[in-house]
MINU-817374 format. One line per field, with one value per residue (C-alpha): x, z, y; residue number from 1. Coordinates in steps of 0.001 Angstrom, whole numbers, plus 500000, padded with zeros to 6 digits. Layout:
N
east X|... $
up Z|... $
north Y|... $
k NUM|... $
END
This chain:
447
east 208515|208797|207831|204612|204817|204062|206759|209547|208055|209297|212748|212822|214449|210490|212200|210359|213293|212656|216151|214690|212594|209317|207443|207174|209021|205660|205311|209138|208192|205260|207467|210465|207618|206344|210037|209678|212767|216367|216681|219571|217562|217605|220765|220014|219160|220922|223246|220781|217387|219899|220717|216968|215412|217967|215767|212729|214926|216234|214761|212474|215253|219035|220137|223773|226246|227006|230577|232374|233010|231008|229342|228976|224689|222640|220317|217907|215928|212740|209715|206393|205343|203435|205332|201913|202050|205246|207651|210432|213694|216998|216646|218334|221792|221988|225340|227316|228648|232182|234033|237539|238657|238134|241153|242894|241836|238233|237879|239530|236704|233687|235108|235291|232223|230471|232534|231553|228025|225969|223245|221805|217375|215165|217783|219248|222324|221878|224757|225130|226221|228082|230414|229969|233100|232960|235066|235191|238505|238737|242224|242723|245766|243743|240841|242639|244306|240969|239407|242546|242585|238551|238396|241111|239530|236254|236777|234084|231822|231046|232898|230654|232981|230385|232890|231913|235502|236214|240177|240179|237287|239752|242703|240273|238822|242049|243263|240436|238924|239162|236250|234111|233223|229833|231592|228541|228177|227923|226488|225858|229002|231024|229603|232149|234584|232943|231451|235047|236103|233644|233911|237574|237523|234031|232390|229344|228257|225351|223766|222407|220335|217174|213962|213281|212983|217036|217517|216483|218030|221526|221159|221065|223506|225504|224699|225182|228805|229492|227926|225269|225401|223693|222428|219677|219696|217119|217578|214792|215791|211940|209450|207315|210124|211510|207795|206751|210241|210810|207001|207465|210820|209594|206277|207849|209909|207941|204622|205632|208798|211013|214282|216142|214853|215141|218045|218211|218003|220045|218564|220545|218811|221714|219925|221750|218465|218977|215129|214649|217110|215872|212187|213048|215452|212536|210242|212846|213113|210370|209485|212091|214968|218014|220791|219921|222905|222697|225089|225549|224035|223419|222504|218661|218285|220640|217833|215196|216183|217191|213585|211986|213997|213802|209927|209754|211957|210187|207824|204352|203224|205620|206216|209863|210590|213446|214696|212333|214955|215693|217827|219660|219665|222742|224377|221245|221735|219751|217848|216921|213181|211893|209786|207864|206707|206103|208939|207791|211142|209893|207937|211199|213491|211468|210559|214693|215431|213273|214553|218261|217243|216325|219668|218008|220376|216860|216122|213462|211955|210436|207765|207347|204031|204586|205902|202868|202873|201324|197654|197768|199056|196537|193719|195251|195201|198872|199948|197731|198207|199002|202028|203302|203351|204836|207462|208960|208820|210555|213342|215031|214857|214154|217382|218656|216646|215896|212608|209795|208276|206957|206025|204074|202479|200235|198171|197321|197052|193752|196438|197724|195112|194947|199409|199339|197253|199298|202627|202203|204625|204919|204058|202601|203022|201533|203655|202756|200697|203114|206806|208104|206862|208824|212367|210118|208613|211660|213390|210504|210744|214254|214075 $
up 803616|800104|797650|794988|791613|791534|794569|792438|789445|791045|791170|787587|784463|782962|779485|778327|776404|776213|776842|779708|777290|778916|776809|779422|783107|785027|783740|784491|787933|788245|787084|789518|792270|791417|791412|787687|786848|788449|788967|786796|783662|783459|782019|782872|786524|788893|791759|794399|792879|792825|796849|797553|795518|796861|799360|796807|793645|796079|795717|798977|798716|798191|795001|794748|793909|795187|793917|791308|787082|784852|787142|790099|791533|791690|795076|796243|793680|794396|793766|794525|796894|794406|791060|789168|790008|788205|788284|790668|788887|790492|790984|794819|794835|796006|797813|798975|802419|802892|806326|806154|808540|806032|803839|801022|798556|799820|799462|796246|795573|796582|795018|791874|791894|792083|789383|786949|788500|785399|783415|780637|780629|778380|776932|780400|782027|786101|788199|791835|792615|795680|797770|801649|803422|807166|810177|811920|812491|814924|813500|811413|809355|808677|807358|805275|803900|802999|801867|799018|798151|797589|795798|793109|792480|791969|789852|788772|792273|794712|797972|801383|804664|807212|809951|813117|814179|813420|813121|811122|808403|808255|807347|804787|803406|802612|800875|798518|798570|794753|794680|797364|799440|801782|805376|807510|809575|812034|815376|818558|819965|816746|814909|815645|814310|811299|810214|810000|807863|805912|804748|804569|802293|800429|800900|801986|805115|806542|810253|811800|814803|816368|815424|813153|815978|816918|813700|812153|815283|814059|810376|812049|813784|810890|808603|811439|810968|807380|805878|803158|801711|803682|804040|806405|808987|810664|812616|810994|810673|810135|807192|809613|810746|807222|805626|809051|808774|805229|804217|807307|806214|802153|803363|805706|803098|800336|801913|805336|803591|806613|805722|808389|806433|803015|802558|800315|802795|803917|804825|806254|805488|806327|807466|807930|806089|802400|801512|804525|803538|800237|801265|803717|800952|798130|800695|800595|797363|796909|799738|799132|799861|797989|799573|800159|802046|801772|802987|799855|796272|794852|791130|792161|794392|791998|789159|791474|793062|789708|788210|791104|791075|787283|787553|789565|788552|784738|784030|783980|781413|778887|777937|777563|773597|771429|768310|764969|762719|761323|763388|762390|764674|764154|760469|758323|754519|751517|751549|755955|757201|758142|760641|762339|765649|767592|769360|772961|775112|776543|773541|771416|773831|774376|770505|769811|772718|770949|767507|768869|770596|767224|765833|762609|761473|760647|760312|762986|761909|764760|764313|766277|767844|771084|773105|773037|772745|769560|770219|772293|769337|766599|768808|769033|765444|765739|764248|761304|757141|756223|758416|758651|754619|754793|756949|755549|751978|753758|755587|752094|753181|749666|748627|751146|750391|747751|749143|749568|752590|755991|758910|761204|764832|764987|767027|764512|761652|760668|758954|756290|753625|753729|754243|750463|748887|750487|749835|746026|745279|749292|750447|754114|756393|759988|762647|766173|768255|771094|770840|773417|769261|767460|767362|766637|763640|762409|762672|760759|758185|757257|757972 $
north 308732|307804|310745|310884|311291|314909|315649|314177|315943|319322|318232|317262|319895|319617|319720|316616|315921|311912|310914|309441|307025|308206|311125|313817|314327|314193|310440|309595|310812|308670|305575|306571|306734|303443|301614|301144|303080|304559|308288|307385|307534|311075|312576|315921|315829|318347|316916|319206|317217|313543|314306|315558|312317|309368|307846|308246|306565|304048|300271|299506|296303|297202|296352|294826|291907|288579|287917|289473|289209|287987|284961|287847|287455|290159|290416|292463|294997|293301|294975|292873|289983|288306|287283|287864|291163|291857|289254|288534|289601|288190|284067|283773|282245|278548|277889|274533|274786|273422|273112|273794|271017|268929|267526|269519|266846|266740|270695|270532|267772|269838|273145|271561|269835|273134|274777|271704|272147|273948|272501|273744|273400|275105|277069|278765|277432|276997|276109|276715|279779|280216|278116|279180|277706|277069|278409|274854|274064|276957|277874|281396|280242|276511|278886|281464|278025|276842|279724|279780|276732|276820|280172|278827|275556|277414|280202|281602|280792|283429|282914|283467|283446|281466|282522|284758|285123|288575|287794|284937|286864|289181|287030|285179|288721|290266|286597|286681|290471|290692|287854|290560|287506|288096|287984|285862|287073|290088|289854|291889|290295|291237|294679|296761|294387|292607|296139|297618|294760|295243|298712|298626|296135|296902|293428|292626|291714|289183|290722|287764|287967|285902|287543|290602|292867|292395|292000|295291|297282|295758|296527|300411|299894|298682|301421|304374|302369|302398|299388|299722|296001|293923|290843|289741|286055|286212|282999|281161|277455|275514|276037|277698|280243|280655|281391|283818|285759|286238|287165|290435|291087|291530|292878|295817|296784|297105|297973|299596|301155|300032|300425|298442|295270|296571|293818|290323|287326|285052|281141|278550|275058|272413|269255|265726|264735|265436|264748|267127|269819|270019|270290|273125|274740|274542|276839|279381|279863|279897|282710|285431|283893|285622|283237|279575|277603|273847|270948|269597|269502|265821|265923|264939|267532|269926|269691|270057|273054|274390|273905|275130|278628|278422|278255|280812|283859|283291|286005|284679|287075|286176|282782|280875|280980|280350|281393|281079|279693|275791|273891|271308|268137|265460|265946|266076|266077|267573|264062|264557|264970|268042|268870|271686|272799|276270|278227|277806|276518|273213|272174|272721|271013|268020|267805|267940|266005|262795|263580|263586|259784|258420|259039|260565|263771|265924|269923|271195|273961|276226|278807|282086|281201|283700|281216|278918|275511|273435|272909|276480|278031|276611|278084|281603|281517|281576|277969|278384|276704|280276|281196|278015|278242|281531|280787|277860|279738|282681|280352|279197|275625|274757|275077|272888|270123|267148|266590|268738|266988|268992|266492|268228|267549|264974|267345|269585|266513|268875|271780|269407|269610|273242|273477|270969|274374|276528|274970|273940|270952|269918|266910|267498|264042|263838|262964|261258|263184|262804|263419|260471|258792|260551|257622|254994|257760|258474|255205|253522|255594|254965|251454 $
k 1|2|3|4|5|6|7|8|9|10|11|12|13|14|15|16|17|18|19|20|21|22|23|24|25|26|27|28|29|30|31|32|33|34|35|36|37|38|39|40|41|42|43|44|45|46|47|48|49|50|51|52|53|54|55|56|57|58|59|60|61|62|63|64|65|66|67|68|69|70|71|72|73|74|75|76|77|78|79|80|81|82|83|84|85|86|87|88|89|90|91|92|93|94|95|96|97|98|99|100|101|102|103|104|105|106|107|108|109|110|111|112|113|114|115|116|117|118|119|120|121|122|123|124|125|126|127|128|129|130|131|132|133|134|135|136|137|138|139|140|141|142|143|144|145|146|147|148|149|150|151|152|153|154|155|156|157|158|159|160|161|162|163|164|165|166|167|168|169|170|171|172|173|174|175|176|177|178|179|180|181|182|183|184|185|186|187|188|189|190|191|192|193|194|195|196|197|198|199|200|201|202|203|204|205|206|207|208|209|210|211|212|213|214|215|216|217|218|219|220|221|222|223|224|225|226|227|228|229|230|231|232|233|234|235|236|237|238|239|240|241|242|243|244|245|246|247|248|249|250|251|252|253|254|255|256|257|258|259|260|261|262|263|264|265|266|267|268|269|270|271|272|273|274|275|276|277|278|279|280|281|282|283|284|285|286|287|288|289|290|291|292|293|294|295|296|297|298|299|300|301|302|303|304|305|306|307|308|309|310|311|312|313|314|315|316|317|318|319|320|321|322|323|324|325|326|327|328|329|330|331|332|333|334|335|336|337|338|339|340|341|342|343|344|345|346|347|348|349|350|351|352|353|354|355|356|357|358|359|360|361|362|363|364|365|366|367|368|369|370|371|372|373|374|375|376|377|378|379|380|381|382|383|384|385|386|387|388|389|390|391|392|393|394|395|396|397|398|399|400|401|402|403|404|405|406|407|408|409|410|411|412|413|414|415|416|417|418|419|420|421|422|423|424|425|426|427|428|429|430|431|432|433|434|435|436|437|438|439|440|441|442|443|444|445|446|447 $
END
């Protein structure tokens, strides 16, 4: 039974020494009750209070890495069901499966496709994460070969051993246990053996079972032998199953605090269909999924996925911004336009995106406007003559230019009277009022 505020409160040193970042210990007790904040936070906590307030400090879903380095995926630490609520915080890790009877030269293939896999949107790299490689040859030394030859050719993926064969895991594990590969995955058949692998090596380990009833009585049994990462299959393989399963499994442990399902997920989507498989993969993600295994990733269903999960692990209280700063697009000299839009992501790569088409070298300047978008941001009061005057004044552009000519969004064509008073000696020009306009704009005007 998870602790209140006030229980953990009598645990604390009640010094209200703010190290903790919160202004007394009774409301670092109500935060650490609520899963805002790690019983970590406070430097002074005795080890009696740290053994007595575990379970309470603990994250209703376990908390720990896919991988390792730099590129290593956090899973679990999930808070809410609803992403208005909070926000969900650790995007689940999309993985390419890869059978090792396939050909040295085709495995060398796939592995690097995935390692040459990232694309930057909005300002965020994505790239697939994982690379889940396939007992199917039904040969240890064939798998451990694979397993090699993958893991070099793909760096900086994480490594997931789909392999039920407790021998030839272990042959794979102990060829690659630097990368702390997820072994998937235990069963009834194979606890005893998988769990042992598992904890002498410190990997993780999937428990896959049919239904969330077996399922939760082997993640006991699992833990009673020595394995705390976890990773949950629950056997669901349709929409319907993956929807039903996953909502229980992220409702019991955050509402019912039911440990024995307080574990990321695991969702197996292969379909020969790739329409199909990417359908069925999109409803994961989209419904707690933390691990998403696909047959394959073409560069359609790549971006797709990527937007989707993107989307989705945003916050929706804060929007996507960039930088406030002038960016120069191309080469642009002193004698280059310059032009000006608000700091929200998309609006600032699509803007740049059109300005880099037109083969124009030109200066972008982009306004802190909150994150909102042009026409948002002029009715907030945020995109107004004043601070866009300000700004450019403050940014030193003048002495980087022979001109003193602003373009500005055609949207918002209603600012340039009052930006001329306000920016004595500029000459304010309105752009298009859509950017897909602004090549034939800029080409025209150096025509």
């Amino acid at each position: 039974m998870a602790l209140t505020g006030v229980q953990i409160f009598k645990f604390l040193p009640k010094t209200n020494c703010k190290k903790c970042g919160f202004p007394t210990c009774l409301a670092f007790a109500m935060a650490l009750a609520q899963g805002k904040i790690s019983l970590e936070k406070c430097p002074d906590v005795s080890e009696e209070a740290k053994k007595t307030l575990g379970e309470a400090s603990a994250p209703p879903i376990r908390t720990f890495a896919l991988g390792a380095g730099d590129n290593a995926v956090k899973l679990g630490g999930e808070t809410v069901l609803f992403r208005h609520d909070k926000k969900f915080f650790n995007p689940c890790a999309l993985a390419i499966n890869i059978k090792d009877s396939l050909g040295d030269d085709e495995l060398v293939e796939n592995a690097t496709w995935v390692a040459t896999s990232e694309l930057n949107r909005v300002g965020q790299k994505l790239r697939v994460d994982a690379i889940s490689v396939e007992y199917a040859s039904n040969n240890s030394a064939q798998y451990e070969k694979a397993v090699k030859l993958v893991a070099e050719k793909a760096p900086d993926a994480a490594i997931i051993l789909n392999c039920k064969d407790a021998v030839a895991a272990e042959a794979a594990v102990k060829a690659i246990a630097a990368r702390k590969p997820l072994i998937y995955a235990a069963t009834n058949e194979n606890a005893d053996a998988m769990a042992n692998i598992a904890k002498t090596h410190g990997v993780p380990l999937c428990a896959s079972a049919q239904g969330l009833e077996a399922l939760s009585a082997l993640t006991e049994k699992l833990q009673g032998l020595g394995v705390n990462d976890i990773v949950l299959d629950s056997g669901a393989k349709t929409a319907k199953e993956i929807i039903e399963h996953n909502t229980q499994i992220r409702r019991s442990a955050l509402k019912k605090g039911f440990k024995p399902l307080g574990f990321p997920v695991l969702n197996c989507v292969i379909r020969e269909d790739s329409i199909l498989e990417a359908t069925i993969a999109s409803v994961a993600i989209a419904k707690y999924a933390s691990i998403v295994i696909l047959s394959s990733i073409e560069k359609w269903k790549n971006l797709v996925l990527f937007t989707l999960r993107q989307n989705i692990y945003t916050d929706p209280q804060v929007p996507m911004q960039v930088e406030q700063k002038i960016y120069n697009i191309g080469e642009p000299t002193a004698e280059s336009p310059l032009m000006i839009t608000t700091n929200f992501s998309l609006t600032y790569f699509i803007v740049s995106g059109e300005i880099e088409n037109s083969k124009v070298p030109s200066r972008l300047a982009v306004m802190d406007s909150e994150g909102l978008s042009v026409l948002t941001a002029w009715a907030a009061g945020k995109f107004t003559a004043a601070k866009i005057a300000q700004f450019i004044k403050d940014s030193g552009i003048e002495g980087q230019i022979k001109h003193k000519e602003l373009i500005i969004p055609g949207q918002v064509a209603i600012l340039s009277g009052a930006l001329e008073d306000k920016l004595e000696g500029w000459k304010i020009t309105v752009g298009p009022r859509e950017a897909n306009a602004i090549p034939t704009f800029l080409k025209g005007r150096v025509a």
